[in-house]
C-alpha positions in Angstrom: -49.5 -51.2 -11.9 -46.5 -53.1 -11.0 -45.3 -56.5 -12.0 -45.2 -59.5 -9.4 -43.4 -62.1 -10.0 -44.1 -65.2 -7.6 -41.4 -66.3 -4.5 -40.8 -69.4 -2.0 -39.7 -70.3 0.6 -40.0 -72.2 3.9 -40.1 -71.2 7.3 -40.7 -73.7 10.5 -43.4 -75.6 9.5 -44.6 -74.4 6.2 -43.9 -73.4 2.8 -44.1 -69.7 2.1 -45.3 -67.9 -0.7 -45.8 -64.0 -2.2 -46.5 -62.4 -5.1 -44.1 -59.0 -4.8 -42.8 -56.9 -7.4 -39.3 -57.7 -6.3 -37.2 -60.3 -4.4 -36.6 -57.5 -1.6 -40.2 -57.1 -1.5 -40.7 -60.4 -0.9 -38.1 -60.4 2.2 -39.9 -57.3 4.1 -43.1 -59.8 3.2 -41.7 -62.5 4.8 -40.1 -60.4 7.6 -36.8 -61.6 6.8 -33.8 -58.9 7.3 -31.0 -60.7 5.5 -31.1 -61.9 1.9 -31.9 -65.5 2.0 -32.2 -65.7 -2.0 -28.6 -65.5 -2.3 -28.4 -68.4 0.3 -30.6 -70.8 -2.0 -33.2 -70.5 0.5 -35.9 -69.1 -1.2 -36.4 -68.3 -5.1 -38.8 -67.3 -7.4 -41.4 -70.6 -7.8 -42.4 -72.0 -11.5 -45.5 -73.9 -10.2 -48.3 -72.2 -12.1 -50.2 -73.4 -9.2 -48.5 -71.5 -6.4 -48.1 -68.2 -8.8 -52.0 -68.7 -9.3 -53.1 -68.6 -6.0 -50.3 -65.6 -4.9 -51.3 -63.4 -8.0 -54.8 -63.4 -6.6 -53.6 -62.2 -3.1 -50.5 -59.7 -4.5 -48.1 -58.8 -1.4 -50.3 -61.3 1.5 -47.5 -64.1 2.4 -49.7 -67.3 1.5 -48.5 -70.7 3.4 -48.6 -74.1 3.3 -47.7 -77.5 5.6 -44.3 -78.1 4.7 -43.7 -81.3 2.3 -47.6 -81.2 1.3 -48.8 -80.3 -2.5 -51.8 -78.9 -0.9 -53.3 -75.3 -1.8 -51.4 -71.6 -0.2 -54.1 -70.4 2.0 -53.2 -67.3 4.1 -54.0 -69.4 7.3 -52.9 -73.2 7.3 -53.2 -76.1 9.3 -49.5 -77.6 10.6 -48.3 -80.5 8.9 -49.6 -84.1 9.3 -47.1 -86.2 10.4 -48.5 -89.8 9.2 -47.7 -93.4 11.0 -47.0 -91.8 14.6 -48.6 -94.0 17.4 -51.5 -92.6 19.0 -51.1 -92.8 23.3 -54.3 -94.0 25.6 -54.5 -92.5 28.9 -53.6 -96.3 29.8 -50.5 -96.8 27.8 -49.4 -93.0 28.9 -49.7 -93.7 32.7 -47.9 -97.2 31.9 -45.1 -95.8 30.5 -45.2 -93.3 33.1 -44.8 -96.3 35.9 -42.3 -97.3 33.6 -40.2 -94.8 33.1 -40.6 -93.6 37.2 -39.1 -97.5 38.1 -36.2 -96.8 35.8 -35.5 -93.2 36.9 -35.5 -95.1 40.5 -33.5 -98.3 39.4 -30.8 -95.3 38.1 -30.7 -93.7 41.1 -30.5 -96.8 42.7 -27.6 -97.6 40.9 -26.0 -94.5 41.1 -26.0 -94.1 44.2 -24.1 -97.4 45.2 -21.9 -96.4 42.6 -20.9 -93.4 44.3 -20.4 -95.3 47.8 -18.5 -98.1 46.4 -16.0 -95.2 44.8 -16.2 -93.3 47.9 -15.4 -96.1 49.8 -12.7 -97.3 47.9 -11.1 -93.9 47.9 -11.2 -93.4 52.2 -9.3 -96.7 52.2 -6.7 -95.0 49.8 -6.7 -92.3 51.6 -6.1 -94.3 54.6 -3.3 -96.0 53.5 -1.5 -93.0 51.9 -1.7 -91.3 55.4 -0.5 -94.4 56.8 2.5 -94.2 54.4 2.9 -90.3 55.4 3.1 -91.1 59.5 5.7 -94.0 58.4 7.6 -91.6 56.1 7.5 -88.9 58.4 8.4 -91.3 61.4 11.6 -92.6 59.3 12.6 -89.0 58.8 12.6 -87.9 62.6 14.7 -91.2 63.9 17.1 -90.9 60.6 17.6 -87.4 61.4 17.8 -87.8 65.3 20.8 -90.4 64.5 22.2 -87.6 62.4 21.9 -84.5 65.4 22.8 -87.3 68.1 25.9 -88.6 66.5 27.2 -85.1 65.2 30.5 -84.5 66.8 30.4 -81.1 68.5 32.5 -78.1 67.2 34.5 -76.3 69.6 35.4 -72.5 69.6 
């Protein structure tokens, strides 16, 4: 009969344990395909409770709610999560109203935004064609004077 020795680690929401005869042993256990012992992420435990309660059940992955000293059962509740405010149906569909008249009140806003900006830009536009028609105005009666005035060559 082989020798277990007792292993941890945690996964999502819970805190795994195995009795295996070796550390790879533990990872097929565990499912794991890469060697998370040489990470630090799991080890072999100490707590004479957890290699207790794995030596009964040699090779089933037993788990536990993470951060709880609780008892490795093979199935186990999720963790309580203490202090977190419980919603009514009336507080919920507040905060719903809530949370709707700000979405709109962004919109809102982000749409004027976008016209003010808009705007602003059509009357830069405008004025930078208005500076192109002048430009292009000073160009033709500049270079008319030049073609007018240019004294004609004779062969």
């Amino acid at each position: 009969m082989p020798k277990f020795k007792t292993f941890t680690t945690e996964q999502g929401f819970f805190e795994l344990a195995v009795a295996a005869p070796s550390r790879a042993a533990a990872l097929r256990a565990w499912g794991m395909k890469h060697d998370i012992f040489g990470q630090g992420l799991a080890r072999e435990s100490q707590d004479n409770n957890v290699i207790a309660a794995a030596l009964a059940r040699p090779g089933i992955v037993l788990r536990r709610p993470l951060g709880s000293k609780g008892p490795f059962r093979v199935e186990s509740d999720l963790p309580v999560v203490k202090n977190v405010p419980r919603k009514t149906p009336e507080t919920t569909q507040s905060t719903k109203m809530a949370d709707r008249e700000k979405a709109a009140n962004a919109l809102k806003e982000l749409d004027e935004t976008y016209r003010r900006r808009l705007a602003a830009l059509q009357d830069e536009l405008h004025g930078v064609q208005t500076q192109i028609r002048e430009v292009s105005r000073a160009w033709k009666d500049r270079r008319r004077q030049f073609t007018t005035s240019r004294p004609k060559v004779r062969r």
